[in-house]
Residue frames relative to the residue before (quaternion, step in Angstrom):
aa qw qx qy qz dx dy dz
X 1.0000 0.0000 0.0000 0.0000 0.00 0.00 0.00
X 0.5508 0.4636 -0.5134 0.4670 3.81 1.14 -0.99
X 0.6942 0.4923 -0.4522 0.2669 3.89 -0.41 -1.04
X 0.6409 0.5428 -0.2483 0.4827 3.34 1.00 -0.55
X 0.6818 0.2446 -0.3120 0.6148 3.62 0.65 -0.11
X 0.5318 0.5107 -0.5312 0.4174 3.42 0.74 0.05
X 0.7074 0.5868 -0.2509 0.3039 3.38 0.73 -1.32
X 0.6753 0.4297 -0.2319 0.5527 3.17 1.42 -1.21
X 0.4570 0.5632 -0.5622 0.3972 3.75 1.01 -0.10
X 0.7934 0.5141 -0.2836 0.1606 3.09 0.57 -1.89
X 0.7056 0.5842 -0.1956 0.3501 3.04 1.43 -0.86
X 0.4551 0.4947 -0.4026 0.6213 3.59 1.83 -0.32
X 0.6465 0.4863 -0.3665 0.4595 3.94 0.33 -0.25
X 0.7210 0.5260 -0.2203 0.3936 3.61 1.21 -0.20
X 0.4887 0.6038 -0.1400 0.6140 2.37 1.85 -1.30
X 0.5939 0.5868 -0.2670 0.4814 3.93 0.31 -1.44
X 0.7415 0.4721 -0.2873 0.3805 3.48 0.30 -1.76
X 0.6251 0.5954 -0.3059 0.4015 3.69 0.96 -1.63
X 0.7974 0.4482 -0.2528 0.3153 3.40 0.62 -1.48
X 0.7289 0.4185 -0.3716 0.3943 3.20 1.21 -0.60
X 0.3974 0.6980 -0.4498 0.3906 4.07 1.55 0.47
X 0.6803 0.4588 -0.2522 0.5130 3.09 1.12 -1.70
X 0.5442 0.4858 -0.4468 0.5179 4.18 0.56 -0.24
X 0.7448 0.2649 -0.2915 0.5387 3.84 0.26 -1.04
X 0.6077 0.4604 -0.5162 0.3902 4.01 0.12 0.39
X 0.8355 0.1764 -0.2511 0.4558 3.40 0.87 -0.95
X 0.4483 0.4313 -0.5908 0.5138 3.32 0.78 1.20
X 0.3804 0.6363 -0.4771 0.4720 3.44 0.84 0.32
X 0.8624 0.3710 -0.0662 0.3381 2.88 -0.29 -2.03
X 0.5828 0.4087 -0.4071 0.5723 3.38 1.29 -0.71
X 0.5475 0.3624 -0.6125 0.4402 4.44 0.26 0.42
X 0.5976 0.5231 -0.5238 0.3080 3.98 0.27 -0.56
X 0.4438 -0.4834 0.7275 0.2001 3.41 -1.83 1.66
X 0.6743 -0.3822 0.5326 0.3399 3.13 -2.59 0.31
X 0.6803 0.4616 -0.4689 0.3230 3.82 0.28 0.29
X 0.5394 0.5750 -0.2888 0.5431 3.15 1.66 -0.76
X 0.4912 0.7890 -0.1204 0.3488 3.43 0.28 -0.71
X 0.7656 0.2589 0.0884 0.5823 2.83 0.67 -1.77
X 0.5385 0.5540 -0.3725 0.5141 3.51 1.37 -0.23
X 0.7378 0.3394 -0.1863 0.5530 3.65 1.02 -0.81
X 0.6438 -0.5498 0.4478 0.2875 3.79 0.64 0.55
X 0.4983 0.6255 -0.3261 0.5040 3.58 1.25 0.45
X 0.1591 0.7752 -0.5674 -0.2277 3.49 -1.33 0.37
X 0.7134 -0.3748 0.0944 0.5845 3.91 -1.02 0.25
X 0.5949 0.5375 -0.3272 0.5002 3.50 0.86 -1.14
X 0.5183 0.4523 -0.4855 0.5395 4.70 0.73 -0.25
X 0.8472 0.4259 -0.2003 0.2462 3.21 0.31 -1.88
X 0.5570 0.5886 -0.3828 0.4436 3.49 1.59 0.05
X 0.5748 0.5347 -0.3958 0.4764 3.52 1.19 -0.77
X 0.5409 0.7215 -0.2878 0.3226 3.37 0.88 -0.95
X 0.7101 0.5936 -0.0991 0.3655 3.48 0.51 -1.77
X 0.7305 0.2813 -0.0969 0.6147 3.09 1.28 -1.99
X 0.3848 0.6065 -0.6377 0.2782 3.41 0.33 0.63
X 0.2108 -0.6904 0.5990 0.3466 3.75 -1.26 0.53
X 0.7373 -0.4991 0.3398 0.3030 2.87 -1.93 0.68
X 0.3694 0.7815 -0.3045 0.4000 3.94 1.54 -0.31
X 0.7256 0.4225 -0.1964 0.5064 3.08 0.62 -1.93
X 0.6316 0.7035 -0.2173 0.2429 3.74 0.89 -0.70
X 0.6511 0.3521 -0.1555 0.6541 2.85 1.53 -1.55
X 0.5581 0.6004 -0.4615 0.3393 4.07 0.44 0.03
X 0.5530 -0.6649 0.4020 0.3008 3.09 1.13 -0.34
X 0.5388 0.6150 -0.4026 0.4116 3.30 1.17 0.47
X 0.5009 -0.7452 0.3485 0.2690 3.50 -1.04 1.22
X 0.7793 -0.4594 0.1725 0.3898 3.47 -1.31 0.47
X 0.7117 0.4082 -0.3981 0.4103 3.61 0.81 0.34
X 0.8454 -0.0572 0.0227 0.5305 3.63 0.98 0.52
């Protein structure tokens, strides 16, 4: 029974870890000006889709436009 709750521990801790990247990227991305941006191949109208993405759509494996 312990490996099991370990396992499922570990994996809410993975899970946990991911979600709190994706929060500190798109609070990132939502500080980048239109010069920044454009350095990364991005424009205000990318970096909005970006932000309001939920963290869900992320972990499914689906690519940065949806």
């Amino acid at each position: 029974m312990l490996p099991l709750i370990m396992s499922a521990f570990e994996r809410l801790t993975r899970h946990l870890r991911l979600w709190l990247r994706h929060e500190q990227t798109k609070r990132r991305l939502a500080e980048l000006d239109q010069r920044m941006l454009k350095d990364v191949g991005l424009t205000s109208h990318d970096a909005l889709i970006e932000t309001n993405r939920k963290f869900r759509d992320t972990v499914r494996g689906r690519g940065p436009s949806g």
